[in-house]
Structure formats: C-alpha cells, structure tokens
N, C-alpha and C positions, 0 to 999 in steps of 0.2 A: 573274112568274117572276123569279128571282133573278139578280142577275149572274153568268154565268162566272166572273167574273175576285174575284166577293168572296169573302173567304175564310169560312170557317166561324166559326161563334161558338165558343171555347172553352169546353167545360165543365170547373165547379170540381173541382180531385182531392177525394177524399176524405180523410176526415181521416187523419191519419197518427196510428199503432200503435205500441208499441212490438215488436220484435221478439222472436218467444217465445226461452225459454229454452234450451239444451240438455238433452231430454227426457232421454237417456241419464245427462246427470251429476246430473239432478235425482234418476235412479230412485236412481242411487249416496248420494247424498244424505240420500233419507230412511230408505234400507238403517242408516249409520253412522248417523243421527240414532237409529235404532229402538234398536241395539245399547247408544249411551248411555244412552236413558233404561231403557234392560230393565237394564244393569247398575248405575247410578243408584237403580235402586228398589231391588235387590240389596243393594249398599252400606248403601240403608238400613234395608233388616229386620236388617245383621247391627250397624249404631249400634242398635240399640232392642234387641238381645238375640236377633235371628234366629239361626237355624242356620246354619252355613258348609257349604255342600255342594264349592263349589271347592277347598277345602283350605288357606285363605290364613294364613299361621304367626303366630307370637305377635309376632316379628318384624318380619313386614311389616303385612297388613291391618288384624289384630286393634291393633296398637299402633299405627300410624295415625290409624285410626279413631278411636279412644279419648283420642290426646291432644284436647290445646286446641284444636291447627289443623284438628282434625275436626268443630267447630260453630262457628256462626257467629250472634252473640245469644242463645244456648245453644240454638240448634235444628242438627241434625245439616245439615252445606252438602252432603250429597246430598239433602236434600229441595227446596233451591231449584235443585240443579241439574237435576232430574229434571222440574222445572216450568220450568225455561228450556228445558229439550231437547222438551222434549214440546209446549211450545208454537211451535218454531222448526217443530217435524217437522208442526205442522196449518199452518202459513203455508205450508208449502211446497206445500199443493195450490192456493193462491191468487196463486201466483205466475205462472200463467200464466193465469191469469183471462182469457177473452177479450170476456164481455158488461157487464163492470161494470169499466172501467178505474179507478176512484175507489178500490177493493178492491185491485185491482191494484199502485195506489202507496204504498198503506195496508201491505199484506202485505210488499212489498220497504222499506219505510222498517224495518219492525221486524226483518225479517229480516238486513239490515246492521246495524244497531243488536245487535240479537242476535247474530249473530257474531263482530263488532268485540271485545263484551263474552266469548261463550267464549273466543277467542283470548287475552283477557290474562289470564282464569281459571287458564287451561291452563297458562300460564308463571308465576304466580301459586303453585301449587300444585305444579307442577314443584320448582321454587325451593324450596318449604318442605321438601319429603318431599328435596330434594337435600342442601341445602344447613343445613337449622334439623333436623329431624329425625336426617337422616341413615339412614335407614328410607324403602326405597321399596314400596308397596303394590302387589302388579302388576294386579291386578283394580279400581284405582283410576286406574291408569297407564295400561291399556287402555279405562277410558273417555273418560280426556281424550287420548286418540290419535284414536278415533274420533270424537269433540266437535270435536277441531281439525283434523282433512280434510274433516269435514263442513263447518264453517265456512269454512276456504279455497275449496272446492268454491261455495258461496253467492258467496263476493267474489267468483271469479275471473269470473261471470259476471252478476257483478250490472248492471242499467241503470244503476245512480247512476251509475256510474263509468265509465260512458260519455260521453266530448265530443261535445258538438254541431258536428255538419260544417257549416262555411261555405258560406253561399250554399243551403243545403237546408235546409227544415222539419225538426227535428229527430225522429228516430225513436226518441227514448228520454224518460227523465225528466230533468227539472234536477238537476244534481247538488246538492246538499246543502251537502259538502263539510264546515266544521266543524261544524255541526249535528248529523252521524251520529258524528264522532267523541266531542263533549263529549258527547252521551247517553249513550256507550258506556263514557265517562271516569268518567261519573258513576253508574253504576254498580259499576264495577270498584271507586271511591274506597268507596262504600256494604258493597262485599266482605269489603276489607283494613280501612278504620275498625271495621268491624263484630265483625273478629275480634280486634284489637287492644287495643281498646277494652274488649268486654267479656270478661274474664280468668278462666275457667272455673277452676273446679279438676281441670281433666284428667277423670278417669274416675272419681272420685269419687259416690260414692253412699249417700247416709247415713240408716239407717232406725232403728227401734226395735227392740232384739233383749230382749225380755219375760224375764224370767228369771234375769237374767244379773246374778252376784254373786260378792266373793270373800272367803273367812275373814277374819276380824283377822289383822293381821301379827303377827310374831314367836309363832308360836302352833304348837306341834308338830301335824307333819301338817297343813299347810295346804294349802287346796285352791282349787278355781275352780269355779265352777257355770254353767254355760250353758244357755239357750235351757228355759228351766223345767225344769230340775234335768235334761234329757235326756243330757246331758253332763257328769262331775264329775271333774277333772282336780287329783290332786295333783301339786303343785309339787315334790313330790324327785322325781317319776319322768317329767317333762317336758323337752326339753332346753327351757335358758333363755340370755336374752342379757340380761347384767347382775347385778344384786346379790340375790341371791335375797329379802333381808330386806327389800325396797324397800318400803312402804306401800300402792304400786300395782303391781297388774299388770295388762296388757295380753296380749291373746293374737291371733297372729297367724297365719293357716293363708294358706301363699306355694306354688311350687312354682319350685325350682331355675332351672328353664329357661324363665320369667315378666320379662319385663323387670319391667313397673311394678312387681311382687317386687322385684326389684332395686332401684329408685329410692325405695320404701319403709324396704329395708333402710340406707340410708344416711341416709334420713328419719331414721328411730328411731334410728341412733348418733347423729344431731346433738343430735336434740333429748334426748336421757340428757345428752348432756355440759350443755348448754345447761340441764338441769334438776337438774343433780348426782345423776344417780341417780336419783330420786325413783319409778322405774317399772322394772318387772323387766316382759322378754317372754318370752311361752311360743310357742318357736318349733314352729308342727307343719306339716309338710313335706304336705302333699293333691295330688297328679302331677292333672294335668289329660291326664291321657295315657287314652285313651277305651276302650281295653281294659284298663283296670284302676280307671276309675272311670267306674261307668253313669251317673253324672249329664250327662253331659257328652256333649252331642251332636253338638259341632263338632268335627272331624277338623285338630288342628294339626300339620303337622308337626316343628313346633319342642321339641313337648312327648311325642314319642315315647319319649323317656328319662330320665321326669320321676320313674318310679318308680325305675331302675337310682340316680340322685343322691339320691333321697329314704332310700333302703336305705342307702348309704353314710353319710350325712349323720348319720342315727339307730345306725349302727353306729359311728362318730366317739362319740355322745351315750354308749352303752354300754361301746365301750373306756374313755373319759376325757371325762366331763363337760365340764373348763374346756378341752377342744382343739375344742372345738362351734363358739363364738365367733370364733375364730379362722379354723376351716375355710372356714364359710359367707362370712366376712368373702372370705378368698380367691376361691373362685367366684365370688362375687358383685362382685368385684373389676374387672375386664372386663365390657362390652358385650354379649357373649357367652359363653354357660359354658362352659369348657374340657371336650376328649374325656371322656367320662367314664373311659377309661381312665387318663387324665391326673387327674383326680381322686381316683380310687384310689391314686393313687402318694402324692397328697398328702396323702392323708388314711392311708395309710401310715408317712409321716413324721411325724405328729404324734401318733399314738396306739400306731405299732409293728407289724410285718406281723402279726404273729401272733395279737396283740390284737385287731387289725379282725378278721383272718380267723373268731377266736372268736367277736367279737360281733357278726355276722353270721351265724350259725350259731341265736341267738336267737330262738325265736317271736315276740317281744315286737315285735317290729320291724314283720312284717307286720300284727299287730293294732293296733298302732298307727294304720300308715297306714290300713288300712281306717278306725279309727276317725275319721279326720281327714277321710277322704272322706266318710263320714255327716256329718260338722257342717257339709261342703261343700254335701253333698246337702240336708240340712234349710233351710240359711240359701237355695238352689236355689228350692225349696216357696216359701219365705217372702218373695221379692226376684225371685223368674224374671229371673237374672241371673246369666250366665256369668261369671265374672270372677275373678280373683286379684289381688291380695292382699286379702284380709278381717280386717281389726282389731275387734277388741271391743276396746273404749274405754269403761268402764262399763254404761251398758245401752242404749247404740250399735255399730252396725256400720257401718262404711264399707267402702266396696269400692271398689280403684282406690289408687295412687298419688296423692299431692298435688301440684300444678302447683310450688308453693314449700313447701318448709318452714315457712315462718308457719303457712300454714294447719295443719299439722297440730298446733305450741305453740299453736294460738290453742285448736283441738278440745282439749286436753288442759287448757286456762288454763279454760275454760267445764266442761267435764265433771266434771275431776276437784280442780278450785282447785287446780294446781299453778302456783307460782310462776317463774320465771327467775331464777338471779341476776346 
C-alpha cells in the first residue's frame, strides 16, 4: 500500500496548441477576401475587352485600366491580383486546422506573407491612380479597400505576432519576424520593378487593317480607301488637321470626350511638327455614347455627350474648314471637355452664330457620324476591342494612345519611311 504521506506522480500536460482564431473575424474575412477576387476577375474581363455592366467612365476605370500602370510584364496586375486573393481566401480555411498543426503553420506563414504584400499593393496603387494618374477608378478602389481590411483583419490576429509568455510553454508559433517581412518586401519589389521596368505602350493595339490605301498626292479628288474598299473617304469633304497636300495621310476615328483621344491628339500635333508636315489627318468624330452607336456595349458615363461634340465639331468642319483645327485643339485642351454648352459658344466664335447655326441644319453631319460608327463597328468585328482612338497608319491600325511620343515617330519612321528633321 502506498504512503499517505507520498504525493502523487505528476502527469505530463499535453502538448500545447495554438489558440484558435476569431471565428467571427475570420467569417468577415473571407466575405472581403471573396468580394476582391469577384471584383479582381471583373477588372479583368474589362482589361481583355469585357463589358462594363457597373458603369465605370472613360475617366476613371476604362483609363485606368488601359494605361501602363494597369499591367504588370504586359499582363493585366488584376490577374495576379485575383490569384493572390483567391489564394489568401483558401488558406484561410487552414488557418485553424486543428489535426495537422504542420498545415496550420504552413497556412499562417503565407497568410502574413500574403498580407503584408496586399497591404503595400494597396498603397502602391493608391499612390499611382492619386498621385501619377490622377484618375481614380472606383471599382478598382473598392477592391483594394476590401483587400486591405481583409489583410489587416489576418494581422490583427495572427500567431506570429504573438510573444511568448515567460516562464510558460508557449501557445503560439515563433515569430518570424524579418523573415515575413523580406518575403513580403520581396514581392512588392517584384510588383513595382515589374511595372517600371517593362514600359508598355499604354493601350495600344496594333493589327493589320487589309485594304487600306490612299490616291497619289496632289491629284484632284483625292481620296482614302479603307478596310477593302468598304470605306472611301475623299479628302475635300473630311475635316483634316494639317496640310491637305501632305504625301501621307493618316485617319483617325477619336470621340471628343475620350481621354487617350486626347493624349493622341497632342501625339499627332507633335509629331507633324517634328516631321514638317509630311502627314495630313482625317479627323472623324465616332461618340462612343451606346445609344447612338450599337457597337458599343459598355455603358460610360463620360461619353454620354459624345455625339452632342461630335455634331458641333463637324458643324465647326461645315461652317469653316480651317476653324476645325483649332476648335478641337481647344477641347482637347484640358483634361476634361468643357460643358458642351460651353463649346457651342466656342465654336460660335470661331465660325459665327449663324453659320454654325446653318451648318448644323445639314444632313451631312449625321451621315457622317453614322458612317464613322460603321468603320468603328467593322474594325469592332475585326479586333473585339472597344477602344478609341483608332489610327490607320498605312495598312495598320492601332488602338490606344501611345505611352511616349517616340513610339508613335518610331510607327510612322517604320510604316511610312518618314524622316525627322
């Protein structure tokens, strides 16, 4: 029989756990993780030419998306984003693993790691569309909102960053500590080198347009021939920007309330001066505005009044040819196109109330535009690519604004052997 007086044998505790997570903030968690990658894959049907069903403007999403800071090694950085979030949103059922702890510290090591790296994405990208853009996309804005509560939501409760209590077996993992940050560092660095580095041409898109030819210069009644004779545009009844007699011409379908239109348009003044003239442009106005051209199945609001400027614009072309150049020069002048009231007045003063008021009275005007939407619509068919501005460039098309100017004397130095002087 045992002594009274001896004490019991201790037995050993059991191993020590870490303790689970908060269930509640995890559910929160993979709610925003979900929301990311569903808008993430969004973002990226409308980089590859999807539809826009939210309504995002020329403005914000569409120009966004479309510049440089929108891929990343030319691939659209919503498709890595959309594979960072989706893969943070499957760790987070193994974060509270409770039969295979080796899973457990596997899942939380990448889930900080993953975090760490959306967090700097977030301000990363923030920074761009703030600060470099100047253009904020909101359905790209709302998903690095939801990316970075998600992520803080992961920190706030992570093991790693829990200390070990003195004197007691610890109930967590060892922290890491710089380990979690240089992997996170070293991706972010992989983000920004990535986009720096390789120097897209914005939204550019350059294919073969079959057909497409223009008469000898100095030749009465000359004309343009596009997309196999479907199109045949004489040059006295087009408005033009530059020397009508030029040896080259170039034709370009914009629509007023288009940025990259815009950024093109200052493209093409630099590069005439830069090439002495050497290239006349047929300016033709195609409104991306969805109730007045069926091709166009994304809802912008930016382009709502793209047909009211295009009427003016071509009404400017009818009063007085040489106040054409000028006008669009002014619109296009600013970041944003002035009221269209305010354009009317302008284009008032340069051609006469009365004269506009005439020639806008004009059939010519609407047949026009129609027609300008079919070559939209055709090069639509041939490219499944929403987009403005569209240059023919002998028997190319590009779509998109050029990142730099080079690029588009270097298109013209290769196409059409024009020299710089």
């Amino acid at each position: 029989m045992a002594s009274p007086n001896r004490r019991p044998k201790a037995r050993p505790l059991p191993p020590a756990t870490p303790r689970p997570t908060n269930r509640r903030l995890l559910l929160i968690v993979r709610i925003l993780l979900s929301v990311a990658t569903a808008l993430s894959g969004y973002l990226l049907s409308l980089s590859r030419g999807g539809n826009s069903y939210l309504g995002c403007g020329s403005a914000n999403c569409h120009d966004v998306l479309q510049s440089r800071w929108g891929y990343w090694l030319g691939i659209p950085v919503s498709l890595p984003a959309l594979l960072l979030y989706l893969a943070l949103l499957v760790v987070t059922f193994y974060l509270n693993e409770p039969t295979r702890l080796s899973w457990r510290k596997t899942a939380w090591t990448f889930a900080n790691v993953g975090a760490l790296t959306v967090v700097g994405a977030v301000l990363w990208f923030a920074f761009l569309q703030i600060a470099v853009l100047r253009k904020v996309c909101p359905v790209c804005m709302g998903t690095h909102l939801a990316g970075l509560v998600a992520a803080c939501g992961i920190l706030s409760v992570s093991p790693l960053r829990q200390p070990k209590k003195a004197g007691k077996e610890s109930l967590s993992f060892p922290n890491p500590g710089a380990k979690t940050l240089l992997s996170a560092l070293v991706g972010l660095t992989v983000l920004v080198v990535g986009q720096i580095a390789y120097q897209t041409t914005g939204s550019i898109v350059k294919v073969k347009s079959p057909g497409t030819s223009v008469d000898p210069a100095n030749t009465k009644g000359r004309s343009v021939s596009l997309l196999n004779g479907q199109f045949r545009l004489s040059l006295q009844d087009e408005p033009l920007v530059g020397d009508p007699n030029a040896p080259h011409v170039l034709v370009n379908l914009f629509d007023y309330t288009c940025y990259a239109c815009r950024v093109l348009h200052e493209q093409l003044a630099e590069a005439q001066k830069a090439l002495s003239n050497q290239f006349v442009v047929v300016s033709l106005p195609a409104p991306l505005n969805r109730a007045f051209n069926p091709a166009v199945t994304e809802a912008y609001p930016g382009h709502e009044e793209g047909c009211q400027y295009a009427r003016v614009g071509l009404g400017v072309w009818r009063a007085k040819p040489s106040a054409f150049g000028p006008f669009t020069d002014w619109v296009f002048a600013s970041e944003y196109p002035p009221p269209v009231a305010q354009a009317q007045l302008r284009a008032e003063e340069l051609v006469g109330k009365q004269a506009l008021a005439s020639a806008l009275q004009d059939s010519r005007i609407e047949e026009e535009i129609r027609r300008n939407v079919a070559i939209y619509a055709t090069n639509y068919l041939a490219i499944g690519q929403h987009s403005l501005p569209q240059l023919f460039v002998g028997t190319n098309l590009t779509v998109g604004a050029f990142r730099k100017k080079e690029g588009l004397l270097k298109l013209l130095q290769d196409e059409l052997h024009l020299k710089v002087d």
